[in-house]
C-alpha positions in Angstrom: -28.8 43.2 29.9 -31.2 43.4 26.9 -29.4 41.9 23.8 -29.1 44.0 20.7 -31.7 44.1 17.7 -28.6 42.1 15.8 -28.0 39.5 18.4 -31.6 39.2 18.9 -32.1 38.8 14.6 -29.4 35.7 14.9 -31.8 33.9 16.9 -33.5 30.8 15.7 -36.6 31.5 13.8 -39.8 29.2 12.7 -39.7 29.1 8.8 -43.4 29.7 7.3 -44.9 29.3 3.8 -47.2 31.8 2.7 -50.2 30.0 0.6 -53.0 31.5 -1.4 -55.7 30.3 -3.1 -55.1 27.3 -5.4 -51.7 26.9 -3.5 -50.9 25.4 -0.6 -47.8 25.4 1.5 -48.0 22.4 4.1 -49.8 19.9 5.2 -49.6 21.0 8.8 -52.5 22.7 9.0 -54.7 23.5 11.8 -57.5 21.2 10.7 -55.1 18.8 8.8 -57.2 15.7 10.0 -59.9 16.4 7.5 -58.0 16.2 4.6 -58.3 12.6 5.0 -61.8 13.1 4.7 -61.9 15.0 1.1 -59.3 12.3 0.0 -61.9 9.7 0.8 -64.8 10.9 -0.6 -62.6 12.1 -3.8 -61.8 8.4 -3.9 -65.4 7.3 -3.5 -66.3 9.8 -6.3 -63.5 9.0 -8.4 -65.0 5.4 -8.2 -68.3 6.5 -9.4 -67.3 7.8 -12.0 -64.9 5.5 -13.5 -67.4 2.7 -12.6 -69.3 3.3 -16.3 -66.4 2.8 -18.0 -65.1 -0.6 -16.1 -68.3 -1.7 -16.1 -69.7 -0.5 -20.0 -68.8 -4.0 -21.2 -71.9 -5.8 -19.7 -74.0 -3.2 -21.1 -72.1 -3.5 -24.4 -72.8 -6.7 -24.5 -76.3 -5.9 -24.0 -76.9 -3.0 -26.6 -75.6 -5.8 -29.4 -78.3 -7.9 -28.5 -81.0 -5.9 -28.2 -80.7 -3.4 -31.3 -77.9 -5.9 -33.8 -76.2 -3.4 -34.2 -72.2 -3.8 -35.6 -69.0 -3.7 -33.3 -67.5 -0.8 -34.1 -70.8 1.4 -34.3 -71.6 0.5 -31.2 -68.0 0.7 -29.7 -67.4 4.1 -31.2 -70.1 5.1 -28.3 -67.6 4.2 -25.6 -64.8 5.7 -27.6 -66.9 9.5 -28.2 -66.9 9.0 -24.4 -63.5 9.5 -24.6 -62.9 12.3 -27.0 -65.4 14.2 -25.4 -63.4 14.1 -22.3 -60.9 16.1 -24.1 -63.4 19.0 -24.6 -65.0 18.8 -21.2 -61.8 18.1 -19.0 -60.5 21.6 -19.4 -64.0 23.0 -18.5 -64.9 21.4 -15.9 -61.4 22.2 -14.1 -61.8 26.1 -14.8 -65.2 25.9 -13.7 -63.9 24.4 -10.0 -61.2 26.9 -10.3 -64.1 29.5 -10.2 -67.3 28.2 -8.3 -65.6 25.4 -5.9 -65.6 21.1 -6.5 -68.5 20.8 -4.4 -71.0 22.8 -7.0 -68.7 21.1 -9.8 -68.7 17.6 -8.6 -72.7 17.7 -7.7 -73.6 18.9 -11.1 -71.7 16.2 -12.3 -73.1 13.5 -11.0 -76.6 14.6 -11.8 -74.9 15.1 -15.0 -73.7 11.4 -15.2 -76.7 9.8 -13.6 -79.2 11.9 -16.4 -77.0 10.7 -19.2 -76.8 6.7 -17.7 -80.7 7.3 -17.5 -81.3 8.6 -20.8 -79.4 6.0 -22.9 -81.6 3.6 -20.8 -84.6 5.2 -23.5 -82.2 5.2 -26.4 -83.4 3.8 -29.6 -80.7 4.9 -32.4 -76.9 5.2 -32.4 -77.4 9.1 -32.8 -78.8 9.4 -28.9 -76.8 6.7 -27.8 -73.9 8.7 -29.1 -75.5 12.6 -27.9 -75.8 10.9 -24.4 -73.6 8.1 -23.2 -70.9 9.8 -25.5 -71.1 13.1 -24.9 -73.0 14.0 -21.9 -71.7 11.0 -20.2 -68.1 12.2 -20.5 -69.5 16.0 -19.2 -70.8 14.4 -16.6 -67.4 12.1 -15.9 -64.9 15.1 -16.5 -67.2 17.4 -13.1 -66.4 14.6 -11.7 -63.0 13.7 -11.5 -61.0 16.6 -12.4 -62.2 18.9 -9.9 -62.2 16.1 -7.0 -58.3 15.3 -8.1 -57.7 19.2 -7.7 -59.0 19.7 -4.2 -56.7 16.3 -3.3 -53.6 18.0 -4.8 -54.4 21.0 -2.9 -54.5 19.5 0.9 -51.6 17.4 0.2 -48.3 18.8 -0.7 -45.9 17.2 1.5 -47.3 13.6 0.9 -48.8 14.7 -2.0 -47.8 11.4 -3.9 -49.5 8.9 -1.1 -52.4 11.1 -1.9 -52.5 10.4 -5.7 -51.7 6.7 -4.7 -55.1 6.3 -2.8 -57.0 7.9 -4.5 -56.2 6.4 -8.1 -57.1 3.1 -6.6 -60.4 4.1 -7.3 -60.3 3.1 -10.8 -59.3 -0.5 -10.7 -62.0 -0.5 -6.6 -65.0 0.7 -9.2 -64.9 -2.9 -11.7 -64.8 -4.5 -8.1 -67.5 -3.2 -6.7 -69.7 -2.4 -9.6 -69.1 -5.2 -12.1 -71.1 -7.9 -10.0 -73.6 -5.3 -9.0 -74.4 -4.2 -12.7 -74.5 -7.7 -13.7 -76.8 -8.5 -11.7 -79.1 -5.8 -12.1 -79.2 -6.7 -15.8 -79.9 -10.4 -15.3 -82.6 -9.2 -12.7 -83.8 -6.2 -14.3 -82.7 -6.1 -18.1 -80.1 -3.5 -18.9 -82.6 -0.2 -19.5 -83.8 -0.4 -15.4 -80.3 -1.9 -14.3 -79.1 1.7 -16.4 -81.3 4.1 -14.9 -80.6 2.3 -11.6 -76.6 2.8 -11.7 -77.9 6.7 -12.8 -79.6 6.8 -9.4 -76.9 5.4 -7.5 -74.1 7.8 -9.1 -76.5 10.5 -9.0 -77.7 10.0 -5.1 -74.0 9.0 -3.7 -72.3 11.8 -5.7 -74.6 14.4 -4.1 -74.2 13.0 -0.6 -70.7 12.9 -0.5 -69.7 16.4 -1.7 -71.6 17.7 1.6 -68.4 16.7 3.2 -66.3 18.8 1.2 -64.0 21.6 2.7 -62.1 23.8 1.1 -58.4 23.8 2.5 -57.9 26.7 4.9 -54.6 28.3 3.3 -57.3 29.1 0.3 -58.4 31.9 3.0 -54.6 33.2 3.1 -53.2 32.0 6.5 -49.6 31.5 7.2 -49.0 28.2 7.4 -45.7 27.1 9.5 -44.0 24.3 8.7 -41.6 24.4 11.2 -38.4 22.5 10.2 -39.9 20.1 7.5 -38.1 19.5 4.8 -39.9 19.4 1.5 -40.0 16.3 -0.5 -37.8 16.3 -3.2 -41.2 15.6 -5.6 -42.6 19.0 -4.8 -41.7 22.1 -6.3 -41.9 25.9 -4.5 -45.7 26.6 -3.7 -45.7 30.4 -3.5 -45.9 30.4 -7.4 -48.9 31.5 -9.1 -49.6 29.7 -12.5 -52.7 31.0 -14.6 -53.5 29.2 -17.5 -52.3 31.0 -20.1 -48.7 30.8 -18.7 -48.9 27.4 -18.2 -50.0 26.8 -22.2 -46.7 28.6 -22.8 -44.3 26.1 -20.9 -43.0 23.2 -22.3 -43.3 21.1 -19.0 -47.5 21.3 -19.4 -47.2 20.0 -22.6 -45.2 17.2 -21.4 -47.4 16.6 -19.1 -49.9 15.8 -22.0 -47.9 14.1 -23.6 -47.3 12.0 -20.7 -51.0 10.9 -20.0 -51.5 11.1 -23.9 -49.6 7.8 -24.9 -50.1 6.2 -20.6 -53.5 5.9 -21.5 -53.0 4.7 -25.1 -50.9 2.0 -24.3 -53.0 1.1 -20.9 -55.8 0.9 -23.3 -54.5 -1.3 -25.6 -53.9 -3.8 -23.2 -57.1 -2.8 -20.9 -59.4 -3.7 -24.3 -57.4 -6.7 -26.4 -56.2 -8.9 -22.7 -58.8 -11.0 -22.3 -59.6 -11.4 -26.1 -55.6 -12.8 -26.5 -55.4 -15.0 -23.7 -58.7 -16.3 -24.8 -57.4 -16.7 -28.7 -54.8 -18.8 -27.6 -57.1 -21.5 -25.5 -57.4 -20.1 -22.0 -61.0 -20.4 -20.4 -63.0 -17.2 -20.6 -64.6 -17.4 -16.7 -60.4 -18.8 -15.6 -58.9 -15.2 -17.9 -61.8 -12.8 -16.0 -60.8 -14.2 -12.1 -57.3 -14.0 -13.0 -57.6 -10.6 -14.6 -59.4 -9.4 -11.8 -56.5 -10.1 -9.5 -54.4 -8.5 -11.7 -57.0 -5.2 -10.8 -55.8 -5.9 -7.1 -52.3 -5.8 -8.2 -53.0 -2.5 -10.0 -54.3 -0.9 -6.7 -51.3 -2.4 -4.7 -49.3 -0.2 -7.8 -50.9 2.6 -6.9 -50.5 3.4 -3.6 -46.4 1.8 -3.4 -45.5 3.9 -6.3 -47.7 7.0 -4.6 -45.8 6.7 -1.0 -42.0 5.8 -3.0 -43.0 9.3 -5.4 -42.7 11.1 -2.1 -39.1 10.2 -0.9 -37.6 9.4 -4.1 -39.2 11.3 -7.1 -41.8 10.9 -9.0 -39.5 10.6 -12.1 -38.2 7.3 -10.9 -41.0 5.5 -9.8 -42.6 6.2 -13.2 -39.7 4.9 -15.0 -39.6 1.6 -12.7 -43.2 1.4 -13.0 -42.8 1.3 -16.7 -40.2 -1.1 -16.4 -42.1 -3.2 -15.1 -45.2 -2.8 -17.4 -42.9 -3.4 -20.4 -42.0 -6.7 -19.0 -45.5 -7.7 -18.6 -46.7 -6.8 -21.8 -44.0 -8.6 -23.3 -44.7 -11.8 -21.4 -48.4 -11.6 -22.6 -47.4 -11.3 -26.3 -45.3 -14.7 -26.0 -47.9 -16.8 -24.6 -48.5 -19.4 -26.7 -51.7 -21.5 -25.3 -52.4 -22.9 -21.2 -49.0 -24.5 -21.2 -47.4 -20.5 -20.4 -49.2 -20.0 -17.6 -46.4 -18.5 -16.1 -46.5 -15.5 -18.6 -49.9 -14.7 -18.0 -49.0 -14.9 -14.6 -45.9 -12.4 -14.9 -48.4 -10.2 -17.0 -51.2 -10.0 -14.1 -48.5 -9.0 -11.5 -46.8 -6.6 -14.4 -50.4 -4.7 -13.4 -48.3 -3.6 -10.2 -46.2 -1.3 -12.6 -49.0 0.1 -14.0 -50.1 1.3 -10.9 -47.4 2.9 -10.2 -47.6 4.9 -12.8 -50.9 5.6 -12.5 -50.3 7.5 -9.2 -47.8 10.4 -11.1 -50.6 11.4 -13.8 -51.7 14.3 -11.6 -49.0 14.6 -8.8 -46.5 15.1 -11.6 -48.8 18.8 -12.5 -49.8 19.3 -10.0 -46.4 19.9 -8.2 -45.0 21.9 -11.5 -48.2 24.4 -11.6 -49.5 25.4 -8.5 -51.5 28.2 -8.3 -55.0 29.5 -8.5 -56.5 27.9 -12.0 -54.6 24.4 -10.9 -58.0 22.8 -11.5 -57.9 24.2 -15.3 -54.2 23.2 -15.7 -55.3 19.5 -14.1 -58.2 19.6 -16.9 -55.8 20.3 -20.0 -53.4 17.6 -18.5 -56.5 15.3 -18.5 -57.9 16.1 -21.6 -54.6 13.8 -22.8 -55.9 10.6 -21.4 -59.4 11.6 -22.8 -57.5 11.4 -26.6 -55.3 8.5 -25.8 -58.7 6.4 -24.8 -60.1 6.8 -28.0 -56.9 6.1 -29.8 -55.9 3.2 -27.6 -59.1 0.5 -27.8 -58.9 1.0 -32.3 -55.3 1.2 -32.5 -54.9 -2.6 -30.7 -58.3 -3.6 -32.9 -56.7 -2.4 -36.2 -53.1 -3.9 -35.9 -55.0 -7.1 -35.2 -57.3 -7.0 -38.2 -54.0 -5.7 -40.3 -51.5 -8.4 -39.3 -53.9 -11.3 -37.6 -51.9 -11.4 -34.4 -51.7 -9.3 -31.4 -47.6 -8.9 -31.1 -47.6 -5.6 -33.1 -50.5 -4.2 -31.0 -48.5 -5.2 -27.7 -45.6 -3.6 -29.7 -47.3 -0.6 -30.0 -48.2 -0.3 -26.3 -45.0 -1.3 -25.1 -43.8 1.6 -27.3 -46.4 4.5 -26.0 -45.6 3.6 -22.6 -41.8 4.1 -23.1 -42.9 7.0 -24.9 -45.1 8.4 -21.9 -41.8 7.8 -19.3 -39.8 9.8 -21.2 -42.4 12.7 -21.5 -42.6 12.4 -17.8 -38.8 12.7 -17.1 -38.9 15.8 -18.9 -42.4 17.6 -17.4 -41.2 16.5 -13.4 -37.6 17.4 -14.1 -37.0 21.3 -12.9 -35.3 23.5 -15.7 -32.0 25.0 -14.4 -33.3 28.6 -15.3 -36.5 30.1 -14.2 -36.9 32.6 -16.9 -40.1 30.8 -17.2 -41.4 30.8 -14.0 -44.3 32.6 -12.7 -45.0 35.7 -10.6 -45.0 35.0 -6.9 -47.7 35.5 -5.0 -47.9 38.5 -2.3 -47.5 37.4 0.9 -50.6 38.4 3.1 -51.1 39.8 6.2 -49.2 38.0 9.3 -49.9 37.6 13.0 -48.0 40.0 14.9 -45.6 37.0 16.2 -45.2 36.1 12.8 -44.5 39.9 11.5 -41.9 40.4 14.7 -40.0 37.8 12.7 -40.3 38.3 9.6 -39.2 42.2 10.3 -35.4 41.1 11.1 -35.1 39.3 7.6 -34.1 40.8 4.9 -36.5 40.4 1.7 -34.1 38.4 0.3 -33.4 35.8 3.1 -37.3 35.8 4.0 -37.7 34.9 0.2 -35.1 32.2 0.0 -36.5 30.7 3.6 -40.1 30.3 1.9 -39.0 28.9 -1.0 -36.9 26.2 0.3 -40.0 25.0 2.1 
């Protein structure tokens, strides 16, 4: 005997997301192998691209010898670098939001690589600033928001791991590039070993975006997740954030907030380290080897506090990571000369926290806003980091020159980063209401499998099964 319609409807049925473009619902997809391959190359781009700033000291070095120039003019270059990331960030993410990262992320490393080449011919501060500051941080901004987006978009369920790996690409770029840049200037002198790190960004960047895929949901498919159970990190993907809305919610300008004072108090510590440690009688070549394993402590950071953001919240690994930072930083402001070793020890590993937090700067977003114009949202987000790395390098400079000691500079970093886990607590926390949530997206056509299911839900239960994907 054929059961009823009713009997049949009580059946066991396959849960499935609906995803649209800019939002994604799992990462079972059919070709969910290749997501590993846009992660990598997003890394390797990522890499590039932070690679001018880990490596600008040597060529810093280099300008003040070749033109005498003072400090802080020629700082201010690496600094405009900064502030003009706040302009171009948002740009460049509306700009993959409407032609795709692969055109985005190749025009900006021709971008980059023109600007590296250019200041190569420079022969005032006024083109040194026009373009290592300004089209350098064009170029930087194609670059990396647009190649975090499509990351944030393949990933959902291990969306953290993602952000994990591919932030190690700061700390992997002074690796690789550091030795290779010095050397090109020893060999070469620093306008050929310039135009030469132009070509490389330039040439690698193009390659690599050949390998880019957009993420099939972006074509509307019905993605089933079967019984997966979403991380507690990640947030209900069949809302649609534009921009606008997202300017209007509090969480996005936590978010800011969030990067804002992260990258002001990493800064701090990023530019005045080595100078403190050196103030107080440490070796110069002993501080850089030891500060260099405190990069591989950073990357180690990055992808443990990625993976732990996916089973236990992103909110929490932040706070642990800062935690952790705060005990480093204040280690480094008690050291008092070779015989407290063991605080500049604690401070190198303390760069373990740091990566940890590093990881939540766009998984944090990115899990609040998805939707089509994610990429612009990332790019606002961003633009934070852009204003707290100009503020950060002079803000550690001027306590110094104000008081003659670095504690109230390490005070003040110790103070942004505090600052920055609280803002995050309150952009990845969910508000109890969603008056301010956005429209949901339509749900597209479905295979006829699919529809035969869907057709013995009510709307309501087919709603709340999507949702608590």
């Amino acid at each position: 005997m054929r059961p009823s319609l009713e009997q049949r409807s009580e059946k066991p049925t396959r849960k499935v997301a609906w995803s649209s473009a800019g939002t994604s619902g799992s990462d079972a997809v059919p070709t969910a192998p290749y997501r590993w391959v846009v992660l990598g190359v997003s890394t390797a781009i990522n890499a590039l691209a932070w690679g001018v700033r880990s490596t600008f000291a040597l060529f810093y070095v280099a300008l003040l010898n070749e033109f005498a120039w003072d400090r802080g003019s020629t700082a201010l270059g690496y600094s405009l670098s900064w502030l003009g990331f706040v302009i171009f960030a948002p740009v460049a993410g509306w700009l993959s939001d409407r032609w795709g990262p692969r055109t985005i992320v190749t025009a900006g490393g021709l971008l980059l690589g023109l600007a590296l080449g250019l200041t190569a011919q420079t022969t005032s501060l006024a083109l040194y600033y026009v373009w290592f500051g300004f089209l350098g941080a064009a170029g930087m901004a194609c670059m990396i928001i647009p190649s975090t987006t499509i990351v944030t978009r393949w990933f959902v369920q291990s969306r953290g791991t993602a952000m994990g790996i591919l932030s190690t690409g700061g700390p992997a770029s002074g690796v690789v590039f550091y030795p290779v840049n010095a050397w090109l200037i020893a060999t070469f002198g620093w306008r050929t070993a310039l135009i030469a790190f132009g070509a490389i960004i330039a040439g690698v960047a193009v390659s690599l975006t050949l390998l880019y895929r957009e993420r099939p949901a972006e074509a509307q498919r019905p993605i089933d997740t079967g019984e997966m159970n979403r991380p507690r990190a990640v947030e209900s993907t069949t809302q649609d954030w534009s921009l606008g809305l997202a300017l209007r919610n509090h969480r996005l300008w936590a978010a800011f907030t969030m990067t804002a004072l992260g990258v002001i108090g990493f800064q701090i510590m990023a530019t005045h380290q080595v100078a403190h440690a050196v103030d107080h009688g440490f070796q110069h070549e002993t501080v850089v080897w030891l500060f260099s394993f405190g990069a591989a402590c950073m990357m180690a950071g990055n992808l443990l506090g990625g993976w732990l953001s996916d089973h236990f919240g992103r909110d929490w690994v932040f706070a642990f990571g800062t935690l952790v930072a705060m005990v480093g930083i204040g280690c480094l402001a008690f050291l008092q000369g070779p015989q407290d070793v063991l605080l500049l020890l604690i401070y190198i590993a303390s760069g373990f926290g740091f990566g940890m937090r590093i990881a939540q700067l766009s998984a944090i977003p990115a899990d609040v806003f998805a939707g089509r114009q994610l990429g612009a949202i990332l790019g606002v987000v961003q633009a934070g980091g852009g204003l707290g790395g100009a503020i950060g390098p002079f803000l550690g400079g001027w306590l110094f020159d104000v008081t003659g000691s670095y504690r109230l500079a390490f005070a003040a970093a110790c103070a942004a980063i505090a600052g920055s886990a609280l803002a995050a607590w309150f952009a990845a926390r969910r508000p109890p209401d969603a008056a301010s949530s956005p429209r949901r997206l339509p749900l597209p056509d479905v295979k006829p499998g699919d529809r035969a299911v869907a057709a013995h839900q009510s709307p309501t239960r087919a709603a709340h099964d999507t949702g608590r994907e």
